[in-house]
MILUMMAR-160091 format. One record per residue (C-alpha): residue number from 0; chain; residue in one letter; x, y, z. Coordinates in steps of 0.1 Angstrom, whole numbers, padded with zeros to 4 digits. Each point is the difference from the previous one (the first is absolute). Example, Ala and Ser with C-alpha at 12.3 -4.5 7.8 and 13.67 -1.06 7.14 Angstrom:
2
REC     k   c   r      c1      c2      c3
REC     0   A   a    0123   -0045    0078
REC     1   A   s    0014    0034   -0007
***
This chain:
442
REC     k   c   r      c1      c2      c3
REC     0   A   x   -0060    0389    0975
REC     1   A   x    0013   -0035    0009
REC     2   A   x    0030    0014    0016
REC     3   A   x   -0020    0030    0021
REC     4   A   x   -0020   -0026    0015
REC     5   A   x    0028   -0021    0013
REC     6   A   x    0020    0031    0016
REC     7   A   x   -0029    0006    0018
REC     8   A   x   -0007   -0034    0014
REC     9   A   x    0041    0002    0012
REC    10   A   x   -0006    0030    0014
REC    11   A   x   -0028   -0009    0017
REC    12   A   x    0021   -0036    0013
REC    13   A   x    0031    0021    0013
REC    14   A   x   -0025    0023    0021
REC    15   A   x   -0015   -0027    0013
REC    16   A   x    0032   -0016    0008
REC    17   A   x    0020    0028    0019
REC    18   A   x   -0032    0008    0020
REC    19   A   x   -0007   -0034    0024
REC    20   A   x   -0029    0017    0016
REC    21   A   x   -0020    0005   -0030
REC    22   A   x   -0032   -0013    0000
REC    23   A   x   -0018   -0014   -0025
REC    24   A   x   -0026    0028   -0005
REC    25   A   x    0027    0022   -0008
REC    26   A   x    0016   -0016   -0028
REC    27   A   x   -0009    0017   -0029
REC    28   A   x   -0018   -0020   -0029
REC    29   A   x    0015    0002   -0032
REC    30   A   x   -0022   -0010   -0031
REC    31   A   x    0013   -0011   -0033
REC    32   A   x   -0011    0028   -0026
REC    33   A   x   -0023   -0020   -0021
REC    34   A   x   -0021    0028   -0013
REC    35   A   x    0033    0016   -0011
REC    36   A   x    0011   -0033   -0018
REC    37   A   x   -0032   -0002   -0012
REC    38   A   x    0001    0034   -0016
REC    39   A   x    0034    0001   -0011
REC    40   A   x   -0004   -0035   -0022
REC    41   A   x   -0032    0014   -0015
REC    42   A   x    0022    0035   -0009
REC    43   A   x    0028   -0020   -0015
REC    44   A   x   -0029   -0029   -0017
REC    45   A   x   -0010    0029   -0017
REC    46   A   x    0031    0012   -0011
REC    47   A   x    0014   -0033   -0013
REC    48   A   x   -0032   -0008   -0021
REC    49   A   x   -0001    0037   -0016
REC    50   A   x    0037   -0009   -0010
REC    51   A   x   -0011   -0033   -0009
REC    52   A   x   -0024    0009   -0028
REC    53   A   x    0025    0026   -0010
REC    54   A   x    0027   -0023   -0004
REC    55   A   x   -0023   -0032   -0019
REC    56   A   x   -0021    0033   -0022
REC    57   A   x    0043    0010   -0009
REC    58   A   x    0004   -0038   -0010
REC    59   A   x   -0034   -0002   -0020
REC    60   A   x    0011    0030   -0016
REC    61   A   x    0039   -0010   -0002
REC    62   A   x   -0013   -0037   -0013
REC    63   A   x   -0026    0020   -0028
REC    64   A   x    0028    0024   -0017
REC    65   A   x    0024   -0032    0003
REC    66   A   x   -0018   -0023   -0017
REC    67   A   x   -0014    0027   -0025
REC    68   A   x    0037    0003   -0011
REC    69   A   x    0008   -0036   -0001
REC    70   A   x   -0032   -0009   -0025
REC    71   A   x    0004    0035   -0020
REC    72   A   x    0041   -0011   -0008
REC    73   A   x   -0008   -0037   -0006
REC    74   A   x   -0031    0014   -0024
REC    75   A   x    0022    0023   -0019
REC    76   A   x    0032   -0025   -0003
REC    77   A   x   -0025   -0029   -0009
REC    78   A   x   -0013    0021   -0028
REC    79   A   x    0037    0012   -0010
REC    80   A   x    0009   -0036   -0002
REC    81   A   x   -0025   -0011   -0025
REC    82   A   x    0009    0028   -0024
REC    83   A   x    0035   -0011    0005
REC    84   A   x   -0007   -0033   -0010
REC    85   A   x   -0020    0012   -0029
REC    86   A   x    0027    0020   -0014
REC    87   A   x    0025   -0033    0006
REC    88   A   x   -0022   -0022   -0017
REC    89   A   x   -0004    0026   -0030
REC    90   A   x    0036    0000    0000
REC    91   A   x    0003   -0036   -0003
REC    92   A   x   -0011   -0003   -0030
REC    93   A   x    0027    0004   -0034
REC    94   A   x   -0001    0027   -0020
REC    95   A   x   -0012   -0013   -0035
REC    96   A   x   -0021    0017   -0030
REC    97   A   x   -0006   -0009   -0034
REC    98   A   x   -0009    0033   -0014
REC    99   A   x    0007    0034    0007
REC   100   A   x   -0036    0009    0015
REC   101   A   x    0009   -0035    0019
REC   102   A   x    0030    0019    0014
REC   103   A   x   -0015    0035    0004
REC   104   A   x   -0030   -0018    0020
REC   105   A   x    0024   -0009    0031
REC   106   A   x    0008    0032    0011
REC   107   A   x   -0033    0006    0010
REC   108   A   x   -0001   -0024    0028
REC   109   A   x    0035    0012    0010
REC   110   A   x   -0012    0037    0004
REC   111   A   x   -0030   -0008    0015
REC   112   A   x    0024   -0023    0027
REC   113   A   x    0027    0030   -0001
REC   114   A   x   -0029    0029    0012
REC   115   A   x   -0014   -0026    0021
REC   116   A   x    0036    0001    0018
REC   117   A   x    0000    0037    0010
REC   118   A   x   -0036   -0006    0020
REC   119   A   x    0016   -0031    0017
REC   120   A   x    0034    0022    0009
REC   121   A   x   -0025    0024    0023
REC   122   A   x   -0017   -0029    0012
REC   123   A   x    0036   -0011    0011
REC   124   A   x   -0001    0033    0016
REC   125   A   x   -0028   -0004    0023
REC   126   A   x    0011   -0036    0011
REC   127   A   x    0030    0013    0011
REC   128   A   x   -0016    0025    0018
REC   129   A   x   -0022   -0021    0018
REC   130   A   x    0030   -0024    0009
REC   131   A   x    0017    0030    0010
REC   132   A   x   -0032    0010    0026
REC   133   A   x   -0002   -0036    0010
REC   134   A   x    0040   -0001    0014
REC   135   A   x   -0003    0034    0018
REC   136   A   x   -0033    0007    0014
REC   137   A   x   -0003   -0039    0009
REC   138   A   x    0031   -0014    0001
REC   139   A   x   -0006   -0031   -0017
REC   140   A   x    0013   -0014   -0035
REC   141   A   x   -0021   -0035   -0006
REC   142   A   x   -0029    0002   -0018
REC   143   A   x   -0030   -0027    0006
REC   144   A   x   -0013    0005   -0034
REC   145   A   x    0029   -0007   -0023
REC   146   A   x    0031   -0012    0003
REC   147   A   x    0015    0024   -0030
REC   148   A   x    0022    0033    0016
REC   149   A   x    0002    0029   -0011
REC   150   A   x    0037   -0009   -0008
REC   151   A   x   -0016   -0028   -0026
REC   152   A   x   -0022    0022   -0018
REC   153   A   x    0024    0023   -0009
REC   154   A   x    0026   -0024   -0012
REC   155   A   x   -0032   -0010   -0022
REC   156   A   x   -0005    0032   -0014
REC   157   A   x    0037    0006   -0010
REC   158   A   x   -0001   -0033   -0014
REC   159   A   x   -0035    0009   -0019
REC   160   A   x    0018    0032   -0013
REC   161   A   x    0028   -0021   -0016
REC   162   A   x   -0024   -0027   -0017
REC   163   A   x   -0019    0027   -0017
REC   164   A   x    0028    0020   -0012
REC   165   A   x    0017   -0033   -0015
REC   166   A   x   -0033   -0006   -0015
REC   167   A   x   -0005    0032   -0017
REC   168   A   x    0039   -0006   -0015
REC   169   A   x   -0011   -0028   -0014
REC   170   A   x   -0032    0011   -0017
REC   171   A   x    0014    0030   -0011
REC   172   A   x    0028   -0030   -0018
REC   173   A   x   -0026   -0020   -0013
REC   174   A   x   -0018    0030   -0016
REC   175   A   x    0031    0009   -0018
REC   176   A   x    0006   -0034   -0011
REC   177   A   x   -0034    0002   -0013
REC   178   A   x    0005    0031   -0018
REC   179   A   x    0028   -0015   -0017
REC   180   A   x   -0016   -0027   -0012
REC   181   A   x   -0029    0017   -0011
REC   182   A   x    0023    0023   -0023
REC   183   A   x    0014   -0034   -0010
REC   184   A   x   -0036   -0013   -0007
REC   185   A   x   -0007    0028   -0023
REC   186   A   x    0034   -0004   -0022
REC   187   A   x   -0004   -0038    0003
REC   188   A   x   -0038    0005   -0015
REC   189   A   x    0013    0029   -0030
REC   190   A   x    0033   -0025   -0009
REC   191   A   x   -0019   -0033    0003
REC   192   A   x   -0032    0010   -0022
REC   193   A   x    0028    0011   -0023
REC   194   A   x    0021   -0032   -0002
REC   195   A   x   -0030   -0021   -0003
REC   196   A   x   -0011    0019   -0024
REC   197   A   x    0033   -0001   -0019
REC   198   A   x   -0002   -0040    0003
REC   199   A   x   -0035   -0005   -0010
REC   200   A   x    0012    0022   -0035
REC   201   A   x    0030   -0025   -0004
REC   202   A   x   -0025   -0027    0006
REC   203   A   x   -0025    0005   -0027
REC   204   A   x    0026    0013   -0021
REC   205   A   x    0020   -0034   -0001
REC   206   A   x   -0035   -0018    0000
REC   207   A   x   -0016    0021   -0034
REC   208   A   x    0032   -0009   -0018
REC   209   A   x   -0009   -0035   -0014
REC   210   A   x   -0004    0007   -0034
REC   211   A   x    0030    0013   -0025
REC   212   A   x    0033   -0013   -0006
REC   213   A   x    0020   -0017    0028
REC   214   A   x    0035    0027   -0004
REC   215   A   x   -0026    0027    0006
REC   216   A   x   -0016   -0012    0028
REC   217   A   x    0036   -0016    0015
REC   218   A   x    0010    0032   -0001
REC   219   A   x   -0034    0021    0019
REC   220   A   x    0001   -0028    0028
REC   221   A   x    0041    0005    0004
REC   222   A   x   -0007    0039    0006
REC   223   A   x   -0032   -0008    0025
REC   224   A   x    0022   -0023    0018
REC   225   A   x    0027    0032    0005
REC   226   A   x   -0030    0020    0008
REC   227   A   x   -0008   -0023    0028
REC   228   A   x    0035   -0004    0008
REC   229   A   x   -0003    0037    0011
REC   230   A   x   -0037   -0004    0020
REC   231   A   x    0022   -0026    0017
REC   232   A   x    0024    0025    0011
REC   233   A   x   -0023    0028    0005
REC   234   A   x   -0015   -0028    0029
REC   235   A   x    0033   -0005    0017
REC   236   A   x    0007    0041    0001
REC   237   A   x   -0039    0005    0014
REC   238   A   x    0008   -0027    0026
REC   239   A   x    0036    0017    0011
REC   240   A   x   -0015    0035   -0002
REC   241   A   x   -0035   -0004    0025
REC   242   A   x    0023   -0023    0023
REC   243   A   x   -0037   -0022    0012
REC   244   A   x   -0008   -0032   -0003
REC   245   A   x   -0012   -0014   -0034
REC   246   A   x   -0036   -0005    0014
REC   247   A   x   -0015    0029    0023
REC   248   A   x   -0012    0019   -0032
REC   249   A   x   -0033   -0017   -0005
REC   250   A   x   -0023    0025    0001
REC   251   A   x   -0034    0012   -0010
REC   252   A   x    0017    0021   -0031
REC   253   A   x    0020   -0031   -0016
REC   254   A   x    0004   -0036    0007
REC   255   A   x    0033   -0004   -0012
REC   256   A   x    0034   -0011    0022
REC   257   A   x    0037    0003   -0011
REC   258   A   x   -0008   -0040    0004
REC   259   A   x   -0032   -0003   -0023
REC   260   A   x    0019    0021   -0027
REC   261   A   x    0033   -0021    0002
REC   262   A   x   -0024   -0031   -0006
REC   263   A   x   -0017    0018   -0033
REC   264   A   x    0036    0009   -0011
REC   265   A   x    0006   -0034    0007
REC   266   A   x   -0025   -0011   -0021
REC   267   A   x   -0001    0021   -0030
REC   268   A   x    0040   -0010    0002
REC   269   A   x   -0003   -0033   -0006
REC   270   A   x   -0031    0009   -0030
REC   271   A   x    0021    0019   -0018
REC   272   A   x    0032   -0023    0004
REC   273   A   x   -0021   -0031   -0014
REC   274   A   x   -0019    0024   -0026
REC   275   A   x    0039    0007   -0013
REC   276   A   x    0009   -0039    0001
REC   277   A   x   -0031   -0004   -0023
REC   278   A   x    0012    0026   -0025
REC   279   A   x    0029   -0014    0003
REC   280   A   x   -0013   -0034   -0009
REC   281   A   x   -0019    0016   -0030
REC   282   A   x    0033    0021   -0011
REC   283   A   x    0019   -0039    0001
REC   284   A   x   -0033   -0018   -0019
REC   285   A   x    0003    0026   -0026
REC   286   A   x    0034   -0011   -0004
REC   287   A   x   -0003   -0032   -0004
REC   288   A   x   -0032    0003   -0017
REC   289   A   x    0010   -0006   -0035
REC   290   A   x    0019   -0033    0015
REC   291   A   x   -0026   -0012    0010
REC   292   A   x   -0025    0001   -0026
REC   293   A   x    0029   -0016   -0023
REC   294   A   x    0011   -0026    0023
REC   295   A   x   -0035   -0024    0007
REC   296   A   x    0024   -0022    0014
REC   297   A   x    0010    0015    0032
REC   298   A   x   -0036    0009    0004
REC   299   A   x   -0012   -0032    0000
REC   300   A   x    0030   -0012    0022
REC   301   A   x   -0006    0025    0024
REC   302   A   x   -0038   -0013    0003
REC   303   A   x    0011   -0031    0003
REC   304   A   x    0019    0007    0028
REC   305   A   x   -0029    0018    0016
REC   306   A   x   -0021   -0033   -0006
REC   307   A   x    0026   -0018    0017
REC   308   A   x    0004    0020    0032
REC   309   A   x   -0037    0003    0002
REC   310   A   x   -0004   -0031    0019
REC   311   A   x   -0040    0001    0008
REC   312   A   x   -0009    0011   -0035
REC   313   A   x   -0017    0028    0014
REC   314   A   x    0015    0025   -0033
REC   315   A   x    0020    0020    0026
REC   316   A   x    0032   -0001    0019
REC   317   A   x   -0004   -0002    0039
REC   318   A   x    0028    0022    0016
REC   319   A   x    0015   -0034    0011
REC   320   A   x   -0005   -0012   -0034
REC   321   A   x    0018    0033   -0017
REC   322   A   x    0028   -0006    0025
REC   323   A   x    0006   -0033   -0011
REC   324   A   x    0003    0013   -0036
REC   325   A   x    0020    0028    0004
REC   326   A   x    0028   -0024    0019
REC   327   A   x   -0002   -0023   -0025
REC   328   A   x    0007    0025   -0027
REC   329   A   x    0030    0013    0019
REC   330   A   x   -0013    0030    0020
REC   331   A   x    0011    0009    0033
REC   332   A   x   -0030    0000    0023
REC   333   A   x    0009   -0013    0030
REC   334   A   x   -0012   -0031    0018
REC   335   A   x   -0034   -0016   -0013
REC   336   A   x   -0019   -0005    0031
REC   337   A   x    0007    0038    0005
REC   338   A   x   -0024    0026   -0016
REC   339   A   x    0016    0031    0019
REC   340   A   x    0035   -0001   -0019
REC   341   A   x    0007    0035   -0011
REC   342   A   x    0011   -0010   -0035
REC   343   A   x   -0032   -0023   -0006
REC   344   A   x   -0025    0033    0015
REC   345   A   x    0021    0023   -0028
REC   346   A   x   -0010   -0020   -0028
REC   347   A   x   -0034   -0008    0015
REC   348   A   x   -0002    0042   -0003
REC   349   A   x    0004   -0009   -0034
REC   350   A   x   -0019   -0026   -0009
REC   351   A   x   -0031    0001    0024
REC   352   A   x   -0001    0041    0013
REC   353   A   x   -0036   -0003    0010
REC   354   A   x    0012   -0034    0025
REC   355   A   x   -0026   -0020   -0020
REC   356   A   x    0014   -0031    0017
REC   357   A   x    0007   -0015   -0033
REC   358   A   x    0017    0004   -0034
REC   359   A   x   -0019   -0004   -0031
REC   360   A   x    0009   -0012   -0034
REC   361   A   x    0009    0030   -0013
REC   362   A   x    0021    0018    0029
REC   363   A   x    0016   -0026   -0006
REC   364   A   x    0008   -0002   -0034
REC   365   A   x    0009    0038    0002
REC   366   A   x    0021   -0003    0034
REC   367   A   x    0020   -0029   -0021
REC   368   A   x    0003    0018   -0030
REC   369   A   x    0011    0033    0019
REC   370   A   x    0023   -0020    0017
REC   371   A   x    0021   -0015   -0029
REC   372   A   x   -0002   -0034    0016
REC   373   A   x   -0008   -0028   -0018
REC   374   A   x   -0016   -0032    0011
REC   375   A   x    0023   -0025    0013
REC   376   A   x   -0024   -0026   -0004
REC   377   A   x    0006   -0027   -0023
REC   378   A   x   -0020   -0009   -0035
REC   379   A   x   -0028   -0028    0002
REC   380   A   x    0021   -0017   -0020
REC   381   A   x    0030    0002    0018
REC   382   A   x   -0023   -0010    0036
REC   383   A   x   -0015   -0030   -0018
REC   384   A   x    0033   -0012   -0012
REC   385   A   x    0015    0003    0041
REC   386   A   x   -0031   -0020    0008
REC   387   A   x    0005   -0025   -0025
REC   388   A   x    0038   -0005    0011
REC   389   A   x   -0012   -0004    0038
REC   390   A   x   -0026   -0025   -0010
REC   391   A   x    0023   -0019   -0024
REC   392   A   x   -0027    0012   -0030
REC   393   A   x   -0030   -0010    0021
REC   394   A   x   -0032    0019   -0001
REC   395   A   x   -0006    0005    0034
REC   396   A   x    0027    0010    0030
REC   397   A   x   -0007   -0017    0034
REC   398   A   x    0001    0026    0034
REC   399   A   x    0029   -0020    0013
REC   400   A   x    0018    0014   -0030
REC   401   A   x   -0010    0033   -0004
REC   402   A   x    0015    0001    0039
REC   403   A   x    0032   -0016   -0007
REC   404   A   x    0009    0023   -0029
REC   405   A   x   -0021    0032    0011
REC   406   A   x   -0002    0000    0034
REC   407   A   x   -0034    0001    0025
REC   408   A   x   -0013    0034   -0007
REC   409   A   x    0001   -0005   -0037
REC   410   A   x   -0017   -0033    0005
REC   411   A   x   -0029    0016    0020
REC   412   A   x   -0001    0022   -0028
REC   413   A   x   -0004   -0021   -0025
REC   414   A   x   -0030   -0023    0019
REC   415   A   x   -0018    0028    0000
REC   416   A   x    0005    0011   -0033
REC   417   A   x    0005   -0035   -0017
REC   418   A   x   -0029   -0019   -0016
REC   419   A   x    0004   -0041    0009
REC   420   A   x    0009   -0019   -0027
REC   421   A   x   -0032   -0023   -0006
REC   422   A   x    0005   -0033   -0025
REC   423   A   x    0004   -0038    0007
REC   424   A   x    0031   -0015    0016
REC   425   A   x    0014    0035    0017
REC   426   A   x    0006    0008    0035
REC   427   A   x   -0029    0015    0017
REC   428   A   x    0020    0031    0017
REC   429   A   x    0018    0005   -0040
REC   430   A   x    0000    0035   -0011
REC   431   A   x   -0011    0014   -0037
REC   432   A   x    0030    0024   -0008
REC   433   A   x   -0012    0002   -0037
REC   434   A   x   -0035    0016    0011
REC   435   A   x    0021    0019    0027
REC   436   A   x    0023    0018   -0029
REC   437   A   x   -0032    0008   -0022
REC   438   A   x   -0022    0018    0029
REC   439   A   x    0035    0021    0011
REC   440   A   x    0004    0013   -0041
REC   441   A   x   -0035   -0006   -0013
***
């Protein structure tokens, strides 16, 4: 319109121009064509705001399914996610029972997890689906609701699928291990009632067998101790054979172990070994029975030599005190401050089999006589005549003497045991060997 109205005004200028006589009435008036303008803008106004709201309704609507899209993928891959973490944390955790029903029990979370999968798979299905849609209708790959792709979920699920089938190998493992030692349980319960039965016969079989003669009861204890030589063996072979450790078989059918059996075979062991030592004793006191009775002598020797070691007077031999006696009559014990020697524990089996703590008078009478050692302690005569040559026939000894000639541990000895010589005109530390001699062989 713009341009029509300025050809005209030239044209109407180039008229007026090659005609010099015109005259101003004859000039032709050219009008801009505002009613034209004026109708043309309001034609095109109305055009341009009918395609406005066309194109801002196609944005609402383009902006609508968008973001529809965008929340429905973040929804379903923020519910995928959780579940995947679920199963990771279920995962997680070791693989362990106790029992059986302990290890049959885990496959039901691992089913539950393994059907749960094939639900989540189609759900992987429809988020790919809406990723697809998202890429072609829209063009656009960034979501505003999550930062996980498509991409990520699936490398997830793959890794999901791997977890759950290493996890259902290793429960179908523990359940066999299970079974196995739930087989083992049950031959560990039949063979273990068996054996302890077998050594709780043994043991009141030994225990009922203190009366009669000693040969005959020598010679039941030498067969039990084969016999348990045997349950011994039959422990080692049940041990080999199940292949498990000595303690998983405490159950609610029997509280024994391979180790709480060993310990009672243990035990009854060592019974019968010292109940055998005893008739062993008796089968050597019948020997020298006959001595004995005709020979008063010894006995009385061999009491005195019990007085003599019995330093407190307390009628009993200390260990410590036995010790000393048996070194001084020659035995090989070890050393004296030592009550663990092997050789002194073998005789203590002897002597003391209950582990009393002390010997009495007659143990040891019997373990002397059994022995065929005789006391090497001198006569009261012969210790009152030794006195009498230290003290140049004196009546008393002085401490300083008794160290000189016996030594220090003889002369704490003998304070202790040595009454003080009391009578006018002798030292006040002088020591009554006469009174010593009678109390040791009264």
């Amino acid at each position: 319109i713009n341009a029509e109205y300025g050809d005209a005004l030239f044209r109407e200028a180039d008229r007026i121009r090659s005609n010099p006589r015109i005259i101003l009435e004859d000039v032709i008036p050219i009008e801009p064509p505002l009613e034209r303008l004026a109708e043309c803008f309001e034609e095109l106004q109305n055009k341009g705001n009918d395609t406005l709201h066309k194109i801002l309704d196609n944005i609402s609507l383009f902006e609508n399914v968008l973001d529809k899209k965008f929340f429905e993928f973040s929804t379903l891959v923020s519910d995928l996610r959780r579940w995947v973490e679920e199963v990771e944390e279920y995962c997680t955790d070791g693989i362990f029972s106790y029992t059986l029903e302990e290890a049959e029990k885990l496959r039901g979370p691992a089913e539950i997890f393994r059907d749960e999968y094939e639900d989540k798979v189609r759900v992987l299905d429809e988020i790919s689906e809406i990723d697809s849609s998202i890429r072609d209708e829209f063009g656009l790959q960034l979501n505003p609701y999550t930062w996980v792709s498509c991409q990520k979920v699936d490398i997830m699920m793959r890794s999901v699928d791997n977890r759950l089938r290493k996890q259902h190998y290793s429960i179908g493992n523990e359940i066999n291990r299970q079974e196995t030692n739930d087989r083992n349980k049950r031959q560990f319960v039949q063979y273990s009632n068996q054996i302890h039965q077998t050594i709780d016969d043994l043991r009141h079989q030994c225990l009922d067998i203190d009366e009669g003669y000693a040969e005959e009861k020598k010679s039941i204890l030498t067969k039990s101790l084969a016999e348990l030589q045997k349950v011994k063996g039959s422990l080692s072979t049940l041990q080999d054979k199940l292949g498990v450790d000595i303690d998983i078989f405490v159950t609610d059918i029997t509280d024994h172990t391979i180790r709480s059996l060993e310990h009672e075979v243990q035990t009854l062991e060592n019974l019968i070994k010292a109940l055998i030592n005893r008739a062993e004793q008796e089968l050597s006191l019948q020997d020298v029975t006959d001595v004995a009775m005709k020979s008063p002598e010894e006995l009385t020797e061999i009491r005195s030599s019990f007085h003599f070691f019995d330093e407190d007077k307390s009628q009993r031999l200390e260990y410590d005190e036995f010790k000393k006696a048996l070194k001084a009559l020659g035995f090989d014990v070890g050393p004296e401050t030592s009550m663990i020697d092997p050789k002194f524990q073998a005789i203590l089996d002897i002597v003391d089999i209950n582990r009393t703590g002390y010997i009495s008078m007659d143990d040891y009478v019997h373990f002397m006589l059994m022995s065929g050692r005789k006391s090497s302690l001198p006569t009261k005569a012969e210790i009152l005549k030794a006195f009498r040559e230290l003290t140049h026939d004196r009546d008393y000894i002085l401490p300083s003497e008794i160290r000189e000639h016996l030594g220090s541990q003889m002369l704490d000895y003998c304070k202790r045991n040595m009454p003080r010589m009391r009578a006018r005109g002798v030292p006040q530390d002088a020591l009554d060997y006469s009174k010593f001699c009678d109390a040791i062989y009264k």
